[in-house]
TORKOL-4160 file (C-alpha; in steps of 0.2 Angstrom, whole numbers, padded with zeros to 4 digits, m for minus):
329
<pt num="1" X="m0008" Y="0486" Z="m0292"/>
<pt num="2" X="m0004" Y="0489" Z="m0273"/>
<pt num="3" X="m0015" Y="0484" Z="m0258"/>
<pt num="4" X="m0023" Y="0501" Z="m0258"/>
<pt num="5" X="m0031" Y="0496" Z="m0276"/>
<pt num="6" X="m0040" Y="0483" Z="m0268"/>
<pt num="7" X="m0054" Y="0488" Z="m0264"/>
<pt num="8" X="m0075" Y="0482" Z="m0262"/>
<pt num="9" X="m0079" Y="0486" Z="m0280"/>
<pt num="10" X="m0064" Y="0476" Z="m0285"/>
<pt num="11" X="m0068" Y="0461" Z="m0274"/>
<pt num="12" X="m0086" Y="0461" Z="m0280"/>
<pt num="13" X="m0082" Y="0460" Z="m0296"/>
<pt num="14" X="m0071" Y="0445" Z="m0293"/>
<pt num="15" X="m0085" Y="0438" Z="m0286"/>
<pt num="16" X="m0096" Y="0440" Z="m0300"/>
<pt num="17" X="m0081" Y="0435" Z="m0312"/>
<pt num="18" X="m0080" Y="0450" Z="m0319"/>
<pt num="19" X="m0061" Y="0454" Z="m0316"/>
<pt num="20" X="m0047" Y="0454" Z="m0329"/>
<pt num="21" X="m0033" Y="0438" Z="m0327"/>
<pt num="22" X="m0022" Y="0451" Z="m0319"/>
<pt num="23" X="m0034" Y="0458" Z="m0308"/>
<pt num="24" X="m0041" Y="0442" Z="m0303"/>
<pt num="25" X="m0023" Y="0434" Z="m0301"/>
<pt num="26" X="m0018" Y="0453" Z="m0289"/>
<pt num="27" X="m0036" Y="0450" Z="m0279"/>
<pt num="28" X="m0029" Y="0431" Z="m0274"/>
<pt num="29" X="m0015" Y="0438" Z="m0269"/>
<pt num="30" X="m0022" Y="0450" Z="m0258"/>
<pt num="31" X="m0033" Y="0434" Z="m0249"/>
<pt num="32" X="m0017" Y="0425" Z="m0244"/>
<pt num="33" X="m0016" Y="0440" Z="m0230"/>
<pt num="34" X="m0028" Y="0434" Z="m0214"/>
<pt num="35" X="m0034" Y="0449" Z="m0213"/>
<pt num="36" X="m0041" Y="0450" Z="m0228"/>
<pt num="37" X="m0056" Y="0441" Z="m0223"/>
<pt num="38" X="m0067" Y="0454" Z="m0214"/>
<pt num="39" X="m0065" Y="0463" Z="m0229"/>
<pt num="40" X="m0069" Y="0450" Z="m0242"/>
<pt num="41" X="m0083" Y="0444" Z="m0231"/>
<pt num="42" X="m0093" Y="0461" Z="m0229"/>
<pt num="43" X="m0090" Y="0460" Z="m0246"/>
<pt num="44" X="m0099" Y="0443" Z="m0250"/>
<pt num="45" X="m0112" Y="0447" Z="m0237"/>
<pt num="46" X="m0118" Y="0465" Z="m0244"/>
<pt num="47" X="m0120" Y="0456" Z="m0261"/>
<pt num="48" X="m0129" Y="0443" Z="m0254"/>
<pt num="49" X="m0142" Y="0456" Z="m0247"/>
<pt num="50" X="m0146" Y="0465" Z="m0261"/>
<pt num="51" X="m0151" Y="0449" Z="m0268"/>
<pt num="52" X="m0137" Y="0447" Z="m0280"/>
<pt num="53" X="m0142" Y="0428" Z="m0277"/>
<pt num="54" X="m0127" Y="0416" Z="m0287"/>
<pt num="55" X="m0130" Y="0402" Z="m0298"/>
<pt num="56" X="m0123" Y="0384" Z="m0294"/>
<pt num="57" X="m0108" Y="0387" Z="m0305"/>
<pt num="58" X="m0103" Y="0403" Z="m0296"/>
<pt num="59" X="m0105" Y="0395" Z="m0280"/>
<pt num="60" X="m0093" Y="0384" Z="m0285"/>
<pt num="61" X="m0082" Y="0393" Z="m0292"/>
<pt num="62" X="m0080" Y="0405" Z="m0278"/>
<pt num="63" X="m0077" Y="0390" Z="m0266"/>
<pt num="64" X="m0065" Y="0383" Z="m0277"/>
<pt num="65" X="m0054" Y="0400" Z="m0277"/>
<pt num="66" X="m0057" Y="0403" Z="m0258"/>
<pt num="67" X="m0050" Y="0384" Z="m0256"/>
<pt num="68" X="m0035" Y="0388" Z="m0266"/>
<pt num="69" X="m0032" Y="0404" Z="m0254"/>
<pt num="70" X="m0035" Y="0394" Z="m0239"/>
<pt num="71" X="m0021" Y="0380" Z="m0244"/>
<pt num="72" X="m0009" Y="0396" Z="m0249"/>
<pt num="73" X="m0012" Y="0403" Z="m0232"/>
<pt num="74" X="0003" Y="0399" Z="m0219"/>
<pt num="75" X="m0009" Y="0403" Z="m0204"/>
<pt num="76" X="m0026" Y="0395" Z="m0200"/>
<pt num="77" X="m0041" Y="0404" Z="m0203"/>
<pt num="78" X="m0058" Y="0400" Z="m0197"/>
<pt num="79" X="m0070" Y="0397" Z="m0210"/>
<pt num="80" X="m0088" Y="0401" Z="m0207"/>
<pt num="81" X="m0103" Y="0391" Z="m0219"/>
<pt num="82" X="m0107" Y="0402" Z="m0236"/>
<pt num="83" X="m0124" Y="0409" Z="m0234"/>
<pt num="84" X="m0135" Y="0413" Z="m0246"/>
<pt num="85" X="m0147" Y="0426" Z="m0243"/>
<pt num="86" X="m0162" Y="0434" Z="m0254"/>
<pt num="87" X="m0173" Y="0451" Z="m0252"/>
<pt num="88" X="m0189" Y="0438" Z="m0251"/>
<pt num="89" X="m0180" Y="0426" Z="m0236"/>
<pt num="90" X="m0176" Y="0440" Z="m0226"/>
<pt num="91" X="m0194" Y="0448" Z="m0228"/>
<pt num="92" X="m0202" Y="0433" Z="m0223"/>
<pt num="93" X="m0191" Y="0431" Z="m0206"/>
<pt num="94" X="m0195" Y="0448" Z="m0200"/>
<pt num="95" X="m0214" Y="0443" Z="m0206"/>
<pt num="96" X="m0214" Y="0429" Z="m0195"/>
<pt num="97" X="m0206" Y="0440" Z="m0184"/>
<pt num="98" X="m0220" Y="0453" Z="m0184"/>
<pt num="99" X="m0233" Y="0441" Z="m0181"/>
<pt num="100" X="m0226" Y="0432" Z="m0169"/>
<pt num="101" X="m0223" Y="0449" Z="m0158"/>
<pt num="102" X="m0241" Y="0453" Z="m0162"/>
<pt num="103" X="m0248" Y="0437" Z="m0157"/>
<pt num="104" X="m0238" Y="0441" Z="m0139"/>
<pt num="105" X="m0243" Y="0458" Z="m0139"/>
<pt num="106" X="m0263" Y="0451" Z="m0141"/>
<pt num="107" X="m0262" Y="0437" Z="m0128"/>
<pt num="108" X="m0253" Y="0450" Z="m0116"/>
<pt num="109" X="m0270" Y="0463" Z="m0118"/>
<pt num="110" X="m0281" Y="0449" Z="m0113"/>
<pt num="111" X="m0273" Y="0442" Z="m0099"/>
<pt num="112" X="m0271" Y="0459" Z="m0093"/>
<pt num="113" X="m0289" Y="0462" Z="m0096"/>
<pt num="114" X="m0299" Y="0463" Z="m0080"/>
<pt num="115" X="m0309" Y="0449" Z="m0071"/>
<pt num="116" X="m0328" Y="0454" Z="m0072"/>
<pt num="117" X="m0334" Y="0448" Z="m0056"/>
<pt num="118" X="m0351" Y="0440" Z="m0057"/>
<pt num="119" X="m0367" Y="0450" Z="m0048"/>
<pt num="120" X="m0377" Y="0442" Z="m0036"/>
<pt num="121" X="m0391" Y="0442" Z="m0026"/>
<pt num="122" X="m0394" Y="0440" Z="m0009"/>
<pt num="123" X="m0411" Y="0431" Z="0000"/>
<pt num="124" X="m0416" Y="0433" Z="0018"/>
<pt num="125" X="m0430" Y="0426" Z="0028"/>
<pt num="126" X="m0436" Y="0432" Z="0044"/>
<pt num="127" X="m0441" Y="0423" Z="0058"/>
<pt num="128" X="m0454" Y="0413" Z="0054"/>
<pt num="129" X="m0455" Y="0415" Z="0037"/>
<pt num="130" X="m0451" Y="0402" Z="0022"/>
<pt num="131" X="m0449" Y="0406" Z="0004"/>
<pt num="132" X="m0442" Y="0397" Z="m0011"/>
<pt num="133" X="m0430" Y="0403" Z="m0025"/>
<pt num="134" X="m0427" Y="0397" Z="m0042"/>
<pt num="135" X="m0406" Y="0397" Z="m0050"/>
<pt num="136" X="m0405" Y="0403" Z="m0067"/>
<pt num="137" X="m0399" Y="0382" Z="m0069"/>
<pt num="138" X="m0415" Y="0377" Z="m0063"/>
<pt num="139" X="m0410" Y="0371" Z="m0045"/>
<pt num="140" X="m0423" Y="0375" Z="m0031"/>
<pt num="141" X="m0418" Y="0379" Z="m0015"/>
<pt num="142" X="m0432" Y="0383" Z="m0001"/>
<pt num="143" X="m0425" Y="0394" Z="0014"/>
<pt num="144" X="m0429" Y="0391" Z="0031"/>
<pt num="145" X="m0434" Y="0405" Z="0043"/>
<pt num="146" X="m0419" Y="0418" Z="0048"/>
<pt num="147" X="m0408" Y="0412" Z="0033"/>
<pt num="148" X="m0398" Y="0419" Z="0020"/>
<pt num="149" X="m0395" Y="0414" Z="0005"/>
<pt num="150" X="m0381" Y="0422" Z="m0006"/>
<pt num="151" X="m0379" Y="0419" Z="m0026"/>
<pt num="152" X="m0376" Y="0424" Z="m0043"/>
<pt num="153" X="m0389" Y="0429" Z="m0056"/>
<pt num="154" X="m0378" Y="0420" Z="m0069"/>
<pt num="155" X="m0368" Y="0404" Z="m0069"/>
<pt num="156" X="m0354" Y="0408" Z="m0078"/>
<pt num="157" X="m0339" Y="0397" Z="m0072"/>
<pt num="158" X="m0334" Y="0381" Z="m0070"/>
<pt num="159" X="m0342" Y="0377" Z="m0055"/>
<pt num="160" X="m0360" Y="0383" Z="m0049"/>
<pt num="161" X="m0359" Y="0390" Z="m0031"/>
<pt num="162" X="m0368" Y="0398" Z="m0016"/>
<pt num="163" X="m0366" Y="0404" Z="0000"/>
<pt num="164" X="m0378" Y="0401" Z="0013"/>
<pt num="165" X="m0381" Y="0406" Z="0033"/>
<pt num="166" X="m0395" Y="0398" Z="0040"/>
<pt num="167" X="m0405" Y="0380" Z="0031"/>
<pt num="168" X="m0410" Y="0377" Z="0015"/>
<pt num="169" X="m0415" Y="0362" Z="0005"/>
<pt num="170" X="m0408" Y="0361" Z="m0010"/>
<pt num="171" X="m0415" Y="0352" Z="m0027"/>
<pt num="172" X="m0401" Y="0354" Z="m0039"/>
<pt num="173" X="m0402" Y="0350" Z="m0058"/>
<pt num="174" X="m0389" Y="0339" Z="m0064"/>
<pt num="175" X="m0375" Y="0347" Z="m0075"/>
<pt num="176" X="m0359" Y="0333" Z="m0075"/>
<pt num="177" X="m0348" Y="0346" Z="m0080"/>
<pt num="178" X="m0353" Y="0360" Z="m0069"/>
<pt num="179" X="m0353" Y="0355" Z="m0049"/>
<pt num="180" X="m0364" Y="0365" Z="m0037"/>
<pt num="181" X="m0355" Y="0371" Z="m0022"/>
<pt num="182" X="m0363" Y="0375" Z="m0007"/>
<pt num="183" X="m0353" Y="0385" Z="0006"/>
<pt num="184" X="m0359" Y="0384" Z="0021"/>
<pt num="185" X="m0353" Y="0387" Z="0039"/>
<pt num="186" X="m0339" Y="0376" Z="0045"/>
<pt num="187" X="m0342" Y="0365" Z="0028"/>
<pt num="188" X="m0343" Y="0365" Z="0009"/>
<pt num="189" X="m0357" Y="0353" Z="0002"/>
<pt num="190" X="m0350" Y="0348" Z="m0018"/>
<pt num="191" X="m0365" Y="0340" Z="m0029"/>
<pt num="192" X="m0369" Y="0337" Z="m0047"/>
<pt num="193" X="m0387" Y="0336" Z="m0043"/>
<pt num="194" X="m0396" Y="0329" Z="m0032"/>
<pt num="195" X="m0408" Y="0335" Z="m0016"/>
<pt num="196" X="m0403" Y="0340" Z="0002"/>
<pt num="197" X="m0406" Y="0349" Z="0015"/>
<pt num="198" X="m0392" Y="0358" Z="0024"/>
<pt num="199" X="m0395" Y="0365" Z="0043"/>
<pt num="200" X="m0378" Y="0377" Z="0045"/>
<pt num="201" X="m0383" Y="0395" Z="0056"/>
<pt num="202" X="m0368" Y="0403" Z="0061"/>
<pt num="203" X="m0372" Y="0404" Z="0079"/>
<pt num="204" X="m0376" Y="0383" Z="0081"/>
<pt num="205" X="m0367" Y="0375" Z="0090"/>
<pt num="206" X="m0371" Y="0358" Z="0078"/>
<pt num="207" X="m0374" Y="0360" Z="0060"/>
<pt num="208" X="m0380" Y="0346" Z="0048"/>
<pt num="209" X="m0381" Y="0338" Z="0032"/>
<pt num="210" X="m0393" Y="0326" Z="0026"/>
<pt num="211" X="m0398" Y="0318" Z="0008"/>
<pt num="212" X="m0414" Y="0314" Z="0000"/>
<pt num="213" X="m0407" Y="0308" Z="m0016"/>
<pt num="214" X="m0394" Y="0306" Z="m0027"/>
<pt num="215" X="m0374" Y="0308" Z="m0017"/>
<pt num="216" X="m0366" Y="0322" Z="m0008"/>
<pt num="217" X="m0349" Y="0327" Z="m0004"/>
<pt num="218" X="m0346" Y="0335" Z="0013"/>
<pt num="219" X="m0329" Y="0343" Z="0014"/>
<pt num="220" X="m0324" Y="0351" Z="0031"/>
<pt num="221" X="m0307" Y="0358" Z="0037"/>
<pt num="222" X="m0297" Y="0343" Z="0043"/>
<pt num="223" X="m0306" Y="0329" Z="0036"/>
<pt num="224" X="m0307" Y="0320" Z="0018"/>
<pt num="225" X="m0323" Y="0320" Z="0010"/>
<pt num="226" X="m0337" Y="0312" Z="0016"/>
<pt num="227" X="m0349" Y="0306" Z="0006"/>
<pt num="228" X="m0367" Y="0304" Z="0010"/>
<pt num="229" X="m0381" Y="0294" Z="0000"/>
<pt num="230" X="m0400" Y="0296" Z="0003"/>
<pt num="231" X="m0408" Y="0294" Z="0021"/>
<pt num="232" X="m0390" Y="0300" Z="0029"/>
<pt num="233" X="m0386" Y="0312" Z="0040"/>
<pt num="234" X="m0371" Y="0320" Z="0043"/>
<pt num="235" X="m0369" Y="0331" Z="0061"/>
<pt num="236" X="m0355" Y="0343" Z="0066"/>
<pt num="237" X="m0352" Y="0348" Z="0082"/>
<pt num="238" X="m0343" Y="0366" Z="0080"/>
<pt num="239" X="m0335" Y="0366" Z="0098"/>
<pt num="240" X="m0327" Y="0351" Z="0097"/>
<pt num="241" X="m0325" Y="0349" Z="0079"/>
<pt num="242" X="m0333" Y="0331" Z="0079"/>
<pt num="243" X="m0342" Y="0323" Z="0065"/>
<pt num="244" X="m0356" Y="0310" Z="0067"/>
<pt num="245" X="m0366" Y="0301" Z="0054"/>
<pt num="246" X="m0383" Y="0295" Z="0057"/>
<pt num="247" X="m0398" Y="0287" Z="0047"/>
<pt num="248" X="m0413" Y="0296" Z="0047"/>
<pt num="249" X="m0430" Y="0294" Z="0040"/>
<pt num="250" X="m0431" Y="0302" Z="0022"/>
<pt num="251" X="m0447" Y="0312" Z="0027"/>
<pt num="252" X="m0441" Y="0320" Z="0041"/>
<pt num="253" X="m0430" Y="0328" Z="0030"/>
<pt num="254" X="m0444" Y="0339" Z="0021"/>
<pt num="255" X="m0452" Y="0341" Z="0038"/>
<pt num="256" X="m0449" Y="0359" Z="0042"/>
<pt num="257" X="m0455" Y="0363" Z="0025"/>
<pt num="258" X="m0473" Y="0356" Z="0033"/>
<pt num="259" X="m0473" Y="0367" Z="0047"/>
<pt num="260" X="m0469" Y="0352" Z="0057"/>
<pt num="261" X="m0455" Y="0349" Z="0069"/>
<pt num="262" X="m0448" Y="0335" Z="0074"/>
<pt num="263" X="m0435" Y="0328" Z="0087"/>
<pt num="264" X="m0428" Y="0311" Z="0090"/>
<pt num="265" X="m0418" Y="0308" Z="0106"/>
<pt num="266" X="m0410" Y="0327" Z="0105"/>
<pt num="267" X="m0405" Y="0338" Z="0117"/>
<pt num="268" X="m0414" Y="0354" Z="0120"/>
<pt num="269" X="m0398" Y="0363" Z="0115"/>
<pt num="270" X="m0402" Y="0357" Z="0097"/>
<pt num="271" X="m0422" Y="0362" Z="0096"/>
<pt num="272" X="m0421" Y="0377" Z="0105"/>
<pt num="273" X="m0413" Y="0388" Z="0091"/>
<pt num="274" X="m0429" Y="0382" Z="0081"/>
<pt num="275" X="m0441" Y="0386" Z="0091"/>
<pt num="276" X="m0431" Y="0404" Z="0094"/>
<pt num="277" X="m0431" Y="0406" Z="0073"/>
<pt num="278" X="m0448" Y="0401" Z="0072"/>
<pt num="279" X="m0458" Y="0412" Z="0084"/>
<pt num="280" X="m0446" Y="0425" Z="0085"/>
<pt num="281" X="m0440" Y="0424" Z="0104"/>
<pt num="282" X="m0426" Y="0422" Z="0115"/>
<pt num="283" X="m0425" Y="0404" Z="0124"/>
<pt num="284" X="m0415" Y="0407" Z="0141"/>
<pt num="285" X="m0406" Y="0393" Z="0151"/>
<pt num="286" X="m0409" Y="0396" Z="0168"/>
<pt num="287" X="m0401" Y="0377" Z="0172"/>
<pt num="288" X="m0387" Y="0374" Z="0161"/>
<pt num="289" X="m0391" Y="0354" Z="0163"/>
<pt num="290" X="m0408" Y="0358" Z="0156"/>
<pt num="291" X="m0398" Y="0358" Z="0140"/>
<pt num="292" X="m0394" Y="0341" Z="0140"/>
<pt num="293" X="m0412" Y="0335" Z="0141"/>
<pt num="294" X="m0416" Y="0322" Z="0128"/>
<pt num="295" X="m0435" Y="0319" Z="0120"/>
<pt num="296" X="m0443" Y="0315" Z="0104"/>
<pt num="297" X="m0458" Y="0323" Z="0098"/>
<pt num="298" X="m0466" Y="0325" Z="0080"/>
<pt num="299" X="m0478" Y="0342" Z="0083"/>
<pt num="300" X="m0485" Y="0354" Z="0071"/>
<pt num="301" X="m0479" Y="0373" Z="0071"/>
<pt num="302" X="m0493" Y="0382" Z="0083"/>
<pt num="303" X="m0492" Y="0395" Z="0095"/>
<pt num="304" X="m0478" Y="0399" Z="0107"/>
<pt num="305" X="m0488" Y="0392" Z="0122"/>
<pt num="306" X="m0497" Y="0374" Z="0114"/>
<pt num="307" X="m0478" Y="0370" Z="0107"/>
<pt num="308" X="m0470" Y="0375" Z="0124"/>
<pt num="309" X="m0479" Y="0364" Z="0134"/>
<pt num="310" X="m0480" Y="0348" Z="0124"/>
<pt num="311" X="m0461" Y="0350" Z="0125"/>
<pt num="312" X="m0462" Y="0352" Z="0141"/>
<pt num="313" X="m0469" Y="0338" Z="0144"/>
<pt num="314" X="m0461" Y="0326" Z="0134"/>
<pt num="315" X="m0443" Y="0334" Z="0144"/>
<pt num="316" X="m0451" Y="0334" Z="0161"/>
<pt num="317" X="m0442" Y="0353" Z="0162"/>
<pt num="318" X="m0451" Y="0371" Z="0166"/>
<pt num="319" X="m0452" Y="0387" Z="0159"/>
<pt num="320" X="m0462" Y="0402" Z="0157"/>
<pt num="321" X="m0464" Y="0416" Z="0143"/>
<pt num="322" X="m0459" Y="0433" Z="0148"/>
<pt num="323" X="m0464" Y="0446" Z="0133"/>
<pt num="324" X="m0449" Y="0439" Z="0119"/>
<pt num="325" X="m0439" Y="0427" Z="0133"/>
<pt num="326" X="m0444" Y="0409" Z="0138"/>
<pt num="327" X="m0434" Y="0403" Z="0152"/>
<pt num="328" X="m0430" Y="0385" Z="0155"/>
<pt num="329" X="m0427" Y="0375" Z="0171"/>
C-alpha cells in the first residue's frame, strides 16, 4: 500500500476493527505523519454523526492505538477530548435551540406591542355650580364651582390617578396596593384612602390642602413630602414658592359644600376668587393695599349685594357692583 491507499473508508474501517493485520499495521503507519490528523478526525467525527455510536471496548480500543501513535510520533500534536455524538443528542440541542429562539421571538412581539392608553373623562363646573362624581374604585369626589376634574373610566395600573384644575373634596376608598394620585397645580397629593379637600385653581395665587381623615402626602417640587393628618392644613404660596401649615377646624373643611363661606384672618386676596367663582364676576382692585385686608367671617352663599356688604364691613373697605365688576377700595 502507499499513502494514496489510505483513504476515509479505510480509516473507518480501522475504526470499527474491521481492517486486515496488514492494513491495520499500514493505517498506523500512516498516523505517525502530523498531518494525518485532520483527516483521521473528519473521519471519527462523520462516524460519530451518523450515530455509529462505539461501545466501551471500542472506545478503548481506539484510545489505546491513538496513544501508541502519539508515543511513535517525534513532533507534538494537540489532542482534542473524544466526542461522542448521536442523531437523538444533536436533535435535542437544536430543539432546545428552537424553543429557546421561539420564546425570544414571543417576548420580543409583546414588548413591541403597543401601550393602550386609558380613556378618560373630563368634569367641569361653571360658576356657581357644584356637582359630585363617583370613580369606577368607589372614591367620591365633589367639585367646586369653575373646576375641572380630569380621569379615567378604568383603573387599570398600579396607581389610581387624576388631574384636577380648580377644588375638589375627595373621599377615596382604600386600596393598599393601589395609591390615588391627585395632580394638582404646583402639587401632587398621594393617598391610600382617606378624605380631603384640595383648593388648587390655576390662576391662585395660594393653593391649599387640608385633611379630614385618614393621612395625606403633599409632594411639591423642591420639597420632601409633607404629610398631613386630620384638621391640617397645608398652604402654598405660588409666587414665592412658600409652604405654611395651619390647624384648622374639621368642619370648615366641608363648608363650601354647605353653601357657606368662611374666612379666618385672611386677606381679601384669598376670598375674592371665591366670591369671583361663585357669582360669576370680576372683583377689581382699585387700591392694591385693599388686598391685604384681614377679616373673619362665617356667611351663608346669598346674593352678590347681602355678601358684599357684610364683607365690607367686617374689612372696613368699599366697593361697588358695575354689571359683571365689583371694584374694591
Amino acid at each position: 500500500m502507499n499513502d494514496q491507499e489510505v483513504d476515509k473508508e479505510l480509516i473507518s474501517r480501522y475504526l470499527k476493527g474491521q481492517c486486515t493485520p496488514a492494513e491495520g499495521e499500514f493505517v498506523q503507519d500512516f498516523l505517525k505523519d502530523p498531518d494525518s490528523r485532520k483527516l483521521f478526525d473528519e473521519v471519527f467525527n462523520e462516524d460519530s454523526l451518523r450515530g455509529e455510536e462505539s461501545t466501551p471496548e471500542q472506545m478503548s480500543e481506539w484510545k489505546a492505538k491513538f496513544n501508541i501513535r502519539l508515543q511513535e510520533t517525534d513532533e507534538p500534536v494537540q489532542v482534542r477530548p473524544i466526542r461522542k455524538y448521536n442523531f437523538l443528542k444533536y436533535a435535542a440541542v437544536w430543539a432546545v435551540m428552537v424553543l429557546s429562539a421561539g420564546a425570544i421571538l414571543i417576548s420580543k412581539i409583546k414588548a413591541k406591542k403597543p401601550t393602550i392608553s386609558p380613556a378618560y373623562e373630563v368634569v367641569s363646573t361653571k360658576n356657581g355650580q357644584i356637582t359630585k362624581i363617583t370613580l369606577t374604585d368607589g372614591s367620591v369626589i365633589i367639585l367646586n364651582a369653575s373646576s375641572r376634574l380630569k380621569y379615567p373610566t378604568a383603573f387599570n395600573a398600579k396607581a389610581r390617578e387624576v388631574f384636577l384644575d380648580g377644588e375638589g373634596f375627595f373621599e377615596v376608598v382604600h386600596d393598599a396596593k393601589h395609591p390615588f394620585i391627585v395632580h394638582a397645580t404646583h402639587f401632587n397629593v398621594q393617598v391610600l384612602g382617606t378624605s380631603f379637600n384640595i383648593r388648587s385653581y390655576f390662576s391662585d395665587k395660594y393653593v391649599s390642602v387640608a385633611v379630614a381623615t385618614g393621612k395625606v402626602g403633599v409632594l411639591t417640587h423642591g420639597y420632601p413630602t409633607h404629610f398631613l393628618t386630620p384638621g391640617e392644613q397645608l398652604t402654598f404660596n405660588s409666587v414665592t414658592q412658600k409652604m405654611t401649615n395651619s390647624v384648622i377646624p374639621i368642619a370648615n373643611i366641608f363648608a363650601w359644600q354647605t353653601g357657606m363661606i368662611i374666612a379666618k384672618n385672611e386677606t381679601l386676596e384669598t376670598i375674592m376668587p371665591q366670591i369671583e367663582r361663585w357669582y360669576g364676576v370680576k372683583v377689581i382692585f382699585k387700591n392694591p393695599e385693599a388686598r391685604k385686608i384681614r377679616l373673619s367671617l362665617k356667611q351663608k352663599y346669598d346674593t352678590l349685594q347681602n355678601i358684599m356688604k357684610t364683607l365690607s364691613i367686617a374689612g372696613e373697605f368699599h366697593y361697588r357692583v358695575e354689571n359683571k365688576e365689583v371694584i374694591v377700595w
